[in-house]
N, C-alpha and C positions, 0 to 999 in steps of 0.2 A: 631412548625410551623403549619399554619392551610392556606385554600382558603380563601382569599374574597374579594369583589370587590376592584376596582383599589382605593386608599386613595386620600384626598386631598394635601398629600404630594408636595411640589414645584419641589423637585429633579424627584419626580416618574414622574410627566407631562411632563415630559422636552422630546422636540422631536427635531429633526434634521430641521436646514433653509433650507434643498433641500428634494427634494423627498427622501424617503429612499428609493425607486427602483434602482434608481441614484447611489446611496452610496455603493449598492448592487453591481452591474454589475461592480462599479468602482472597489473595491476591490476584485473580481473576478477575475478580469483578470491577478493581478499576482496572485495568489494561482495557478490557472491554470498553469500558466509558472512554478510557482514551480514543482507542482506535474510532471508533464510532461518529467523535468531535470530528476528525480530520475530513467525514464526508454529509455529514449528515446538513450541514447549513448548505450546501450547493443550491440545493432545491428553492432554499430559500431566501436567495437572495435577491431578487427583484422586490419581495415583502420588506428586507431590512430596508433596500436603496430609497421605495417610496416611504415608508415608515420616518425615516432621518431623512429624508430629504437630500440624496445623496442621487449622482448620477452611478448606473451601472457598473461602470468600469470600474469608478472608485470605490464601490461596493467590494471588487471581487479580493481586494485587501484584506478585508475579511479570513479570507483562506488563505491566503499568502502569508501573512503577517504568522498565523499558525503556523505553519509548517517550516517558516525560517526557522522559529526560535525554537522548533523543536528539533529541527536539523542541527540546527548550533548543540543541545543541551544532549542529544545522544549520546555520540562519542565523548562528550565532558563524564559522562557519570561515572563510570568507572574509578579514576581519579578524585569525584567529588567523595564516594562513597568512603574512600580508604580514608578521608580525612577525617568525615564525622561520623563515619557507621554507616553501616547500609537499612539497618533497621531505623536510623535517623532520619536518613537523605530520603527511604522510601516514604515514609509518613509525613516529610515536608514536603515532597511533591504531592500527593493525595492534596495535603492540605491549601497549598499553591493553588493544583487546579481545582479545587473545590470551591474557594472564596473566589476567582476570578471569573468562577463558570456565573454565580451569583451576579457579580460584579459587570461580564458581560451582558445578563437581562436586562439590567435595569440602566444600561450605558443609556445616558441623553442624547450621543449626536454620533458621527459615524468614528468621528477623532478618539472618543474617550475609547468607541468600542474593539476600535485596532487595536490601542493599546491596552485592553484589557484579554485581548487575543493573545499577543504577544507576550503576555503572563501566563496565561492560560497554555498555550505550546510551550512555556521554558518546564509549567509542572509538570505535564504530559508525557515530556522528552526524558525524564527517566524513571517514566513507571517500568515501560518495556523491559527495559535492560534490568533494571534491578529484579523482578518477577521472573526471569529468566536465569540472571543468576542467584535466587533465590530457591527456585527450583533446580537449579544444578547441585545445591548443598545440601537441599531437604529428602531428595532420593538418592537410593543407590544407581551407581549405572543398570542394573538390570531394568531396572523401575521405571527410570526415565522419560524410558520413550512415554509409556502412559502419561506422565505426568505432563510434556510436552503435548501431549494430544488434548489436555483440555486448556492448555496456553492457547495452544493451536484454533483451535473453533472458537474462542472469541476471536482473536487476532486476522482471521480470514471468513468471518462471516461479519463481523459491526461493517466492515467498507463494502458489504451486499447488500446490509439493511438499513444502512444510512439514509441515502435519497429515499426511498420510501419511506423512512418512519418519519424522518422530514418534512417531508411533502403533508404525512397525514397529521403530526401538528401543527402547521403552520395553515391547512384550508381547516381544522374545526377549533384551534387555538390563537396562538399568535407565537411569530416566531421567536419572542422572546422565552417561550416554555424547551425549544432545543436546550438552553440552555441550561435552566432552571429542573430538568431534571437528570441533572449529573452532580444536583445537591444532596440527596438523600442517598444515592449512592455513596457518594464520596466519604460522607457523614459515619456509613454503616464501614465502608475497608477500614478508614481510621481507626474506630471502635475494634473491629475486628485481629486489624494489625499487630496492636497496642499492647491487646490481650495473646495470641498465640505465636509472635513471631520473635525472633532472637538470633543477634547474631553468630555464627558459627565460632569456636573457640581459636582456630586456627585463622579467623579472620581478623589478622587487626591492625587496627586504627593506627595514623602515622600522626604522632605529634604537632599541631601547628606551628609551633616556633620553633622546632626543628626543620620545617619544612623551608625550602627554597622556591618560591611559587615562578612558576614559568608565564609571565607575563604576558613576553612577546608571543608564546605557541599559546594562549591563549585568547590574545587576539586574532591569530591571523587563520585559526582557527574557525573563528567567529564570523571571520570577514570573507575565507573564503567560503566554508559552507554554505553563510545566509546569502549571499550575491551567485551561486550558483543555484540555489532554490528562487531566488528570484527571476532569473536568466530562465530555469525551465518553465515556471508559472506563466510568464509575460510573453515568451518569446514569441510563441504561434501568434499572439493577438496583434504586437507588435512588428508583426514580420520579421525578425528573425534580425540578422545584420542587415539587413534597412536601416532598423535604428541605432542609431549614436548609442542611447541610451542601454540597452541591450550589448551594444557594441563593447562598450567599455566596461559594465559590468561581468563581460563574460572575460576581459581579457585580466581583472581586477583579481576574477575567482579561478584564474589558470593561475596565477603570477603567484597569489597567496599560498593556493593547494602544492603547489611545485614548492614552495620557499618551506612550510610546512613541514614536506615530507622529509628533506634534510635537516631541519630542522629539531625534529623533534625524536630522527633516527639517531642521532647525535647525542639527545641527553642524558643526563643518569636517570633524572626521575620526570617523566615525559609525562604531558598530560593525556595523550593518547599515546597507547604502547603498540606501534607499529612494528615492533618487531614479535607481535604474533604472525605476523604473516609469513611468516620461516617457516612455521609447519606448515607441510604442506596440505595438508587434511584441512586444517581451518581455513586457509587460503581457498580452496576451493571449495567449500560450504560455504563462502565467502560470495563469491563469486556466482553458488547456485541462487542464494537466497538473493541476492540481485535480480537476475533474471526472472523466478518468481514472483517480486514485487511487478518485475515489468510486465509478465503475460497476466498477472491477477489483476494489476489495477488500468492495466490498459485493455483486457478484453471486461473489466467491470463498465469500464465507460461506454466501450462500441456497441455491446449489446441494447441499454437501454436506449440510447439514442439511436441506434437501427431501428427499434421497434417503438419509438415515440416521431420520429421522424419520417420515416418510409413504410411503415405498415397502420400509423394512425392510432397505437395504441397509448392511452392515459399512461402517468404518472405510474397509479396503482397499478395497472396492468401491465406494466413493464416490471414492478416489483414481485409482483405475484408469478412471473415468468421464470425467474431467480430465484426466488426464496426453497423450490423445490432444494436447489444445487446446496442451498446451502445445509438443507435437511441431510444430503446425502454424507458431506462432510461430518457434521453430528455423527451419523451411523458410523460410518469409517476410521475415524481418527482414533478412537479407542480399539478398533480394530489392530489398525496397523501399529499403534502402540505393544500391544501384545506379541503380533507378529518381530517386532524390534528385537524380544528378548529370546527370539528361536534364532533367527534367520539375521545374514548378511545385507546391514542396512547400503549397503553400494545396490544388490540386487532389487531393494523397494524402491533405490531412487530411479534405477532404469528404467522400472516398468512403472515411475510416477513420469518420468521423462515422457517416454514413448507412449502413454495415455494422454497424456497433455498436450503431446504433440501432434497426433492423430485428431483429437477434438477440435483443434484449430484448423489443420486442415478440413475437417470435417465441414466446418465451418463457411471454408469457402464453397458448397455447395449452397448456397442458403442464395434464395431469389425473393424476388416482390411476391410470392404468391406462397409464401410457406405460412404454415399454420403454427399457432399457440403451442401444440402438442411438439413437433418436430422441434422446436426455441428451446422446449423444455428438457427434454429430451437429449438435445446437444449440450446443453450447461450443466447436466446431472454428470454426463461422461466425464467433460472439463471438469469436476467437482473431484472427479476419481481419483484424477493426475495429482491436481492438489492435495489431496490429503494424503496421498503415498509418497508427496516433495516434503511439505513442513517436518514432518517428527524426525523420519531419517536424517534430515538437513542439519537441524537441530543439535540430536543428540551425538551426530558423528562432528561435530564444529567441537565438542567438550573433550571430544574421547582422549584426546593425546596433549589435553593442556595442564596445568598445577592446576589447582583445587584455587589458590591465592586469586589466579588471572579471572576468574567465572566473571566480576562485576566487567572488568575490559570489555574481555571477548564477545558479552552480550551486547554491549554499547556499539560496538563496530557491527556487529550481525542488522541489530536492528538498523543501526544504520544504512547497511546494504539494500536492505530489504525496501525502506521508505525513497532512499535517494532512487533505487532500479523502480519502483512504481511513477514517480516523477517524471523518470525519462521516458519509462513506457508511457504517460499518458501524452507527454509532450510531442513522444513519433507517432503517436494514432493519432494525433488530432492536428499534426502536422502534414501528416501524408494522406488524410483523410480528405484534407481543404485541397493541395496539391495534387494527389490522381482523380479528384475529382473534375477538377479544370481541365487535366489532362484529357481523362474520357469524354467529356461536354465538347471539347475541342476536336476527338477523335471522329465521334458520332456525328457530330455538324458537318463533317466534312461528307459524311452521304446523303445531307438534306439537300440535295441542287433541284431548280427549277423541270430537270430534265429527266429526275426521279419517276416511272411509272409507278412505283410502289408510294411514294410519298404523294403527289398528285393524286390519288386514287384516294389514301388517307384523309387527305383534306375536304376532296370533294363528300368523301360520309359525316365527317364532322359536323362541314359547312351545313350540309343537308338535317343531320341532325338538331344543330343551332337552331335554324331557319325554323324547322318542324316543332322545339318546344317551346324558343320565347316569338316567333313572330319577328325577328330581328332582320334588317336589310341585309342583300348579298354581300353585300363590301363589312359588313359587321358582323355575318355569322361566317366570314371569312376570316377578320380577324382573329375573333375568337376560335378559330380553329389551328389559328398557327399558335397563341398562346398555347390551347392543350398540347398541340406536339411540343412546345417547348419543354414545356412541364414533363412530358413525359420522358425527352429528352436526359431532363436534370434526375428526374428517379434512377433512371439507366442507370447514366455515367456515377452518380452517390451507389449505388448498389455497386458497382463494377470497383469501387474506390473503398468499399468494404471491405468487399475481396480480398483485395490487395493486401490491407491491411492484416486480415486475418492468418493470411499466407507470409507474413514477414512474420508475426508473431511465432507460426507452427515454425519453421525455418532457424528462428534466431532458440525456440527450446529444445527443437532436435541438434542445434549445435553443441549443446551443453550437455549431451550424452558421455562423450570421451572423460568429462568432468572425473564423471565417477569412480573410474577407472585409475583415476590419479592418485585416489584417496587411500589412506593407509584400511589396513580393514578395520573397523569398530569393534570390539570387544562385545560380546554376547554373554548370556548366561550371569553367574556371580564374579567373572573376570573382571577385572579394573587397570588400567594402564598404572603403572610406579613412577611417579615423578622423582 
């Protein structure tokens, strides 16, 4: 494969009858509503659990149940698209999630409403991918990156504004309105799809009864993906290999992914085409976009629970901490879009690396005594990183592939992106429970009897007790080793954030070399010849 200028090709020239701005914004706006589904009921599921009458645990199926079938339906789309159009496939997901989003409000009991989740993630699961390779077709490479920059600010701001837009219809509505408005959305892409979108001429459709459907890599597809989103979802709550259950699902979703992969490198007409990962360019955009699901959705969690947990701040005010970051994004992304069509997208990724990973570090500075201002502040930075990763990530995954592959290629990316968020939230909120025990355990160990510093602590407490409620010695004593306790667990939680935040900066500064692997991207009106 080599650069050079655009060919007099018929298919290459082929541009869209409406603006591609147009085509843009239209397809946007559900990926938005999708991405948004995957976070925004967290908040509110203690409302669903009592609402149906439903214990907590069994509530959080709710979100699992989403996120398998949309893990299953990613890497399917590609493949589904080439059978019936992608301008098909895209406007029957719309319509999927749109009737199901419906169908979830008004679910009777917690039974119907999993499975109307489970519909709702299989529509969901390829808006991404098609939007993405629908914008691969509708600009030129020069263009791209822009156009990736407003894929991009839905895609990395809905899982910022989820819990809080959550949160605030479900205390002045009821939560069955999460659902209820990704109707009038939905309503409006359709409309809008219907009207401006078409498929490319060089894209086409493979005959059904000429087709050979691959059954088996179909299921085991199915079986591995959805049993390793369940494995990540479950594991922390379930302790990990403690359980059988967990146990056996994880070894279920090795055995499949492994059978899989020969599997399906093997066929003629595969339903995931693994062997884009020859390039080596997309292999490693591959790879980045992983990691980025993992620091965005795993420092999306740690942040508001730091600050809902150990600083005592609301719902809303954990969202209003964030929402700057995601303001900064907005500003940026059309930036670095721009910048794409000067400049060597490896060099934006380094310095979205190296911002990103600085932020995190950054990060572990953060104590029980920092302010709103300093929270905000650190997540405008980490906003930076972001939005100098998606677009270069993006448009360097396309640069070196056929024009035919764009539905594949996007089905795997997305895919990267949502499984590496998974894992990231799975090791923050596993190692988050785990160095916290560990620090509880470390710092107990300088509370002894024989403490001057800790006896001297007590005896002010005690004093203090004593001195507001009136309480006897042996009781404003107790209550004095309960607040050392307490303060104890702030510690060791604060020092187990840390940690956390340090594994995260660590595991993005590893992925610096990434870039460096990657063929250069073509700039300006140049275009790679397939």
């Amino acid at each position: 494969m080599s650069s050079a200028a655009l060919t007099m090709d018929g298919d290459a020239e082929w541009r869209p009858a409406v603006n591609p701005w147009i085509i843009a914004l239209a397809v946007t706006l559900a990926t938005f509503m999708e991405v948004l589904d995957t976070s925004i009921a967290n908040v509110s599921l203690p409302h669903i659990a009592g609402s149906l009458s439903a214990g907590t645990d069994e509530s959080t199926w709710v979100l699992t149940s989403y996120l398998v079938s949309n893990a299953i339906v990613l890497p399917l789309s590609g493949w589904v698209s080439s059978i019936i159009g992608r301008k098909r496939f895209y406007m029957t997901c719309v319509a999927i999630f749109t009737v199901s989003s419906l169908l979830c409000g008004l679910a009777p009991n917690l039974g119907m409403l999993i499975f109307f989740r489970i519909l709702q993630g299989a529509g969901g699961g390829g808006l991404q991918p098609s939007e993405q390779a629908i914008l691969a077709d509708t600009f030129p490479p020069a263009k791209r990156g822009m156009a990736f920059a407003v894929y991009g600010i839905a895609v990395v701001m809905a899982p910022a504004i989820g819990p809080t837009l959550g949160g605030w219809i479900t205390d002045n509505y009821t939560w069955r309105w999460i659902f209820f408005v990704n109707i009038p959305v939905g309503i409006l892409s359709l409309l809008l799809t219907s009207r401006l979108i078409q498929d490319p001429p060089y894209f086409k459709r493979r005959k059904l009864s000429e087709l050979k459907i691959d059954y088996v890599g179909l299921s085991f597809v199915a079986l591995g993906l959805g049993t390793l989103q369940v494995v990540l979802d479950k594991g922390q709550r379930d302790d990990w290999f403690e359980s059988h259950f967990i146990l056996i699902l994880s070894l279920i979703s090795a055995a499949s992914l492994i059978f899989v992969f020969f599997w399906e490198w093997t066929r003629k007409d595969p339903v995931i085409d693994l062997h884009l990962f020859k390039e080596r360019t997309f292999a490693s955009a591959n790879l980045m976009m992983f990691m980025l699901g993992f620091a965005l959705l795993g420092s999306t969690l740690l942040l508001p629970l730091f600050m809902q947990t150990l600083l005592g701040y609301t719902a809303q005010q954990a969202g209003m901490a964030l929402s700057p970051g995601g303001f900064t994004i907005m500003v940026l992304m059309p930036i670095v879009g721009f910048l794409l069509s000067r400049y060597d997208a490896r060099r934006l990724m380094v310095f979205g690396l190296c911002v990103l990973s600085f932020s995190l570090f950054h990060m572990t500075g953060f104590d029980l005594g920092i302010d709103f201002r300093a929270i905000v502040l650190a997540r405008m930075l980490q906003s930076v990183g972001m939005a100098f990763l998606f677009v270069p990530i993006n448009t360097a995954a396309y640069a070196y592939l056929p024009r035919e592959k764009n539905n594949a290629a996007s089905g795997l990316m997305n895919l990267a992106r949502n499984i590496g968020g998974s894992v990231g939230i799975s090791v923050v909120t596993t190692m988050l429970d785990r160095r916290t025990q560990y620090h509880e355990a470390t710092l107990s160990s300088h509370l002894s009897a024989s403490n001057p510093n800790l006896r001297k602590l007590l005896s002010g407490l005690s004093g203090a007790v004593s001195g507001r409620g009136g309480a006897s010695a042996a009781d404003a004593t107790h209550k004095a080793y309960g607040l050392v306790q307490g303060m104890l667990f702030r510690q060791a939680s604060m020092l187990a954030y840390i940690d956390c935040f340090w594994i995260l900066g660590v595991a993005i500064m590893a992925m610096i070399p990434l870039a460096f692997l990657m063929k250069r991207p073509p700039t300006g009106g140049e275009i790679p010849v397939h």
